[in-house]
C-alpha positions as a Markdown table, in Angstrom:
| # | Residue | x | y | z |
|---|---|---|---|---|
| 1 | Unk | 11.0 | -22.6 | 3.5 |
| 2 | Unk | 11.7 | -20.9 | 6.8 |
| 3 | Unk | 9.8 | -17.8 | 8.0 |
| 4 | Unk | 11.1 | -15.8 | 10.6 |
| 5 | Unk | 9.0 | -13.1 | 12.4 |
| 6 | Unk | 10.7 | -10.6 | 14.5 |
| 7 | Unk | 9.2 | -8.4 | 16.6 |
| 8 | Unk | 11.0 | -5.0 | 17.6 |
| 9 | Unk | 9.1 | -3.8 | 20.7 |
| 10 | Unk | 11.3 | -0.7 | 20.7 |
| 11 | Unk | 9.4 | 0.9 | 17.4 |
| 12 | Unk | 6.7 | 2.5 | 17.8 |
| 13 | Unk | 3.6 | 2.1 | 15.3 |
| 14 | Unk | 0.7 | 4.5 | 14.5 |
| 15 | Unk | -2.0 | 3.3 | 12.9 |
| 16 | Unk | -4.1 | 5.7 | 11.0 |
| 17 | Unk | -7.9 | 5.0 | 12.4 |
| 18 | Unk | -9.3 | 8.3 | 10.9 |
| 19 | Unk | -12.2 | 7.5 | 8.0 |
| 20 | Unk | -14.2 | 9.8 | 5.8 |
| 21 | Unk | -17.5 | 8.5 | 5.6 |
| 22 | Unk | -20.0 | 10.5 | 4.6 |
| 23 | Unk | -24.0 | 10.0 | 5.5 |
| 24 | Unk | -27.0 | 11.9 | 5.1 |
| 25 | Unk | -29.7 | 11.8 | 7.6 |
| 26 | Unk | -33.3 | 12.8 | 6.1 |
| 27 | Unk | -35.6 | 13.5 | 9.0 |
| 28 | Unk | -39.1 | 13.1 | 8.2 |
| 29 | Unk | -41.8 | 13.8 | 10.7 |
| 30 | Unk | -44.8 | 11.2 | 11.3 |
| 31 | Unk | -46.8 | 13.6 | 9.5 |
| 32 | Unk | -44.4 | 13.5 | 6.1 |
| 33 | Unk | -44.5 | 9.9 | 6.4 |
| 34 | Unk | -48.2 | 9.8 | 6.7 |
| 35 | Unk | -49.1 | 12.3 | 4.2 |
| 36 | Unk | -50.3 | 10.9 | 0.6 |
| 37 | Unk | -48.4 | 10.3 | -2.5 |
| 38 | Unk | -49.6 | 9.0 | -5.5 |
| 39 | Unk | -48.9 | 6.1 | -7.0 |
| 40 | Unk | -48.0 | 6.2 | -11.0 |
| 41 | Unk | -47.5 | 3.5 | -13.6 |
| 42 | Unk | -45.1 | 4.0 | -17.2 |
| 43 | Unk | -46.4 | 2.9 | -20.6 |
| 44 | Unk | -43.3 | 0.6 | -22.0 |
| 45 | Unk | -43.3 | -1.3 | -25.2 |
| 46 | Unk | -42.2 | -4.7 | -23.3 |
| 47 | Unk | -45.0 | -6.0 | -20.8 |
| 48 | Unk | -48.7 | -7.2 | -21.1 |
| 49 | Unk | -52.1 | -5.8 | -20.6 |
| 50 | Unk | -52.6 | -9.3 | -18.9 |
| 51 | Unk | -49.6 | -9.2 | -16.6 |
| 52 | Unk | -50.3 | -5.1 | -15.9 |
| 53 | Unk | -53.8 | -6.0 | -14.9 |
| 54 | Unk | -52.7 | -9.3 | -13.0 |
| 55 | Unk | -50.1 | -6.9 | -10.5 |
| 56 | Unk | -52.9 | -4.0 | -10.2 |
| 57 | Unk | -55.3 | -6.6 | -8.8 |
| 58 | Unk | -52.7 | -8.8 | -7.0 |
| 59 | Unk | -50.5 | -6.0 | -5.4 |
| 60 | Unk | -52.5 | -3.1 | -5.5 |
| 61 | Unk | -55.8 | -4.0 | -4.8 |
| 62 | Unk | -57.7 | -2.8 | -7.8 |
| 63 | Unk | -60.6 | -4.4 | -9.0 |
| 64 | Unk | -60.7 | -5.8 | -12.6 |
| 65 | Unk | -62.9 | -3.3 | -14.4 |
| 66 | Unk | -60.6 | -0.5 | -12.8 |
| 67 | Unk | -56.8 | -2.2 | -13.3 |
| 68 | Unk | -58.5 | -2.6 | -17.1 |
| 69 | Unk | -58.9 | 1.2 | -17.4 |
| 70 | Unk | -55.8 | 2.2 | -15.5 |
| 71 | Unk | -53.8 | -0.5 | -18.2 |
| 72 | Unk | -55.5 | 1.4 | -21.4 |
| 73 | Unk | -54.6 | 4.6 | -20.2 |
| 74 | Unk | -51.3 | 3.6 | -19.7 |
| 75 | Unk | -51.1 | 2.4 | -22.9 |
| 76 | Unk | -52.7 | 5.4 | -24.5 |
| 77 | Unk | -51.4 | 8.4 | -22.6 |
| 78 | Unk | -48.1 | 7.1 | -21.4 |
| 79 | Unk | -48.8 | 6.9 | -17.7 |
| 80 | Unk | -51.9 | 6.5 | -15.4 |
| 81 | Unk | -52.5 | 7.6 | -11.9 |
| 82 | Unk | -52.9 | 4.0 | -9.7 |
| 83 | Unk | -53.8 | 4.9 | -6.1 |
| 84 | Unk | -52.9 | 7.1 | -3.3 |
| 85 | Unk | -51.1 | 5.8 | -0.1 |
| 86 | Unk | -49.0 | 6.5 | 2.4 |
| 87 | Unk | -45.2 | 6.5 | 1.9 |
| 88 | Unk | -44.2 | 3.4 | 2.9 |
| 89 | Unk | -47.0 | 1.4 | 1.8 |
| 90 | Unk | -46.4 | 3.2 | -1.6 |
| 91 | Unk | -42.7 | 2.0 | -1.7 |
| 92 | Unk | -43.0 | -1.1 | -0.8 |
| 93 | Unk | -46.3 | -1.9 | -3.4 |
| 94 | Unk | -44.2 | -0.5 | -5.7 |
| 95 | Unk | -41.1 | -2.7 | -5.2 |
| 96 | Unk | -42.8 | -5.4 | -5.2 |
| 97 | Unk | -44.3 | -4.8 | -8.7 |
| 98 | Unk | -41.4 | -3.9 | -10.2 |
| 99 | Unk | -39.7 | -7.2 | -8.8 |
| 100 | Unk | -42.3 | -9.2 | -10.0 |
| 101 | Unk | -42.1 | -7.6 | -13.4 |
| 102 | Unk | -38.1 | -7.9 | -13.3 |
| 103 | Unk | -38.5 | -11.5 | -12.2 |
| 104 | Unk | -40.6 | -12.3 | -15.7 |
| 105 | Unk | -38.7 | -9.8 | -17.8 |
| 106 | Unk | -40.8 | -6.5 | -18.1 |
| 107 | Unk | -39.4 | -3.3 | -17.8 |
| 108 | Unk | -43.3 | -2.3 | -15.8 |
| 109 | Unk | -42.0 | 1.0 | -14.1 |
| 110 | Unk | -43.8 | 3.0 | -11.4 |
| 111 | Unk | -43.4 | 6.0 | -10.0 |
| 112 | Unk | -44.8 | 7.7 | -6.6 |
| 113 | Unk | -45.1 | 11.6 | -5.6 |
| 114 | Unk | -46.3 | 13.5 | -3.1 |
| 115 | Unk | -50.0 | 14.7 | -3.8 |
């Protein structure tokens, strides 16, 4: 099979370089950033006091007695207060929690606010 390419320098060609892209830029101030938001934990059906009380002392920090309270009153109430941080170190406790959970199969869901 033959291909032939021919090449017509006498047309002109446009090419359309226009793109619609939209992006939205949230400005935060070091103070925003800085300022504390509380760190909240979900009740589910799914995952362990054990593993619960393993990620509050591994990730968060918590001694035992306290990641034992916070993982009743999960269980009890529906959600429990964990710590306050700032921002980032909020979101990135958090997504490392709810990796570790994913990675063993537990729905474990946290939350973080401003406080």
């Amino acid at each position: 099979m033959n291909t032939r390419v021919i090449f017509d320098e006498d047309v002109a060609t446009e090419t359309d370089t226009t793109t619609d892209v939209d992006l939205e830029f949230v400005v935060m101030d070091e103070s925003e950033l800085e300022r504390p938001y509380r760190v909240i934990i979900h009740n589910d059906n799914v995952t362990t006091f054990e593993f619960v009380i393993a990620v509050l002392i591994k990730i968060f920090g918590l001694s035992t007695y306290r990641s034992e309270q916070i993982a009743y009153q999960t269980h009890t109430e529906g959600n429990a207060y964990v710590t306050t941080l700032p921002l980032e170190e909020a979101k990135s406790k958090v997504f490392k929690a709810q990796y570790l959970a994913r990675q063993q199969g537990y729905p474990l869901t946290f939350t973080i606010e401003p406080e």
